[in-house]
N, C-alpha and C positions, 0 to 999 in steps of 0.2 A: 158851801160853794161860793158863795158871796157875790161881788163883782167880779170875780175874774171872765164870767161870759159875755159879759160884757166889754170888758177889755180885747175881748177876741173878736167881735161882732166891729168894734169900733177899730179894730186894726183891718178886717178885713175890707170892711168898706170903704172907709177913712184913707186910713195911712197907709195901705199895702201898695194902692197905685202910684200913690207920690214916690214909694221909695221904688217900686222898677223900671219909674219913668226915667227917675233918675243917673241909674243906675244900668239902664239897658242899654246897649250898645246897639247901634242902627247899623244893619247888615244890607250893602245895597242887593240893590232885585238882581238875581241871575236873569241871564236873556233865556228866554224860553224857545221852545224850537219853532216859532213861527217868527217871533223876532227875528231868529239866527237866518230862516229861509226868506223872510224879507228884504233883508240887507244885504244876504247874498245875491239876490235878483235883482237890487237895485245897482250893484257894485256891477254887474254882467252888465247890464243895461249903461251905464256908466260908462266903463271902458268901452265899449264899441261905439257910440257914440262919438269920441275920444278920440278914438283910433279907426275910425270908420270902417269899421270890421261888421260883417254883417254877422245873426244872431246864429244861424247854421254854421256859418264857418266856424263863430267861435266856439262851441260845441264840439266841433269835429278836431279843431286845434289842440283843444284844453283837455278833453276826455273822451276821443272819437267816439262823440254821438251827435249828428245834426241836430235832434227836438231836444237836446239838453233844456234849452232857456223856455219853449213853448212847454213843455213838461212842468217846468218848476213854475211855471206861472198855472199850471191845474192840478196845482199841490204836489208834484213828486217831493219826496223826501230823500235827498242823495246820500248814502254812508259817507261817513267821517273820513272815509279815505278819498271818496270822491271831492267832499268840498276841499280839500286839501290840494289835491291835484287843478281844481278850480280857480283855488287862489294862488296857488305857487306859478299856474301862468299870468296870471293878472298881475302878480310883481313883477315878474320876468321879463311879460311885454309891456309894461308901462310908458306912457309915453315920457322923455326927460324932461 
């Protein structure tokens, strides 16, 4: 058997992290869904301000629902087609 277990002992401690540190590729962090719901309440919150739009109306504007923005502020999680509809009016009425 000789040294060769020890050849393996010293690559796995030793040398195996140097070579996939070097070698790894840094994948950025996905936004997670509290991110995505954060920023999307801060973007609502944003535009009315903005556009002096009050938080019922924009709700009732963007996806006829008044408590859209009081909702998402006590964790509602809107489908993917909702926050779509969310943002495609926040571009739409932007102010220029």
């Amino acid at each position: 058997m000789g040294k060769a277990w020890l050849a393996a002992i010293v690559w796995d401690i030793r040398i195996f992290p140097i070579v996939m540190s070097v070698f790894s590729v840094h994948t950025p962090r996905m936004m997670d869904d509290d991110d995505i719901m954060s920023r999307l309440l801060s973007d609502i919150e944003e535009f009315c301000a903005t556009s002096g739009m009050s938080e019922t109306a924009f709700g009732w504007a963007a996806v006829r629902d008044r408590s859209l923005v009081s909702d998402l502020r006590d964790g509602r999680e809107p489908r993917k087609k909702t926050r779509e509809r969310i943002r495609s009016f926040i571009e739409n009425n932007a102010a220029a």
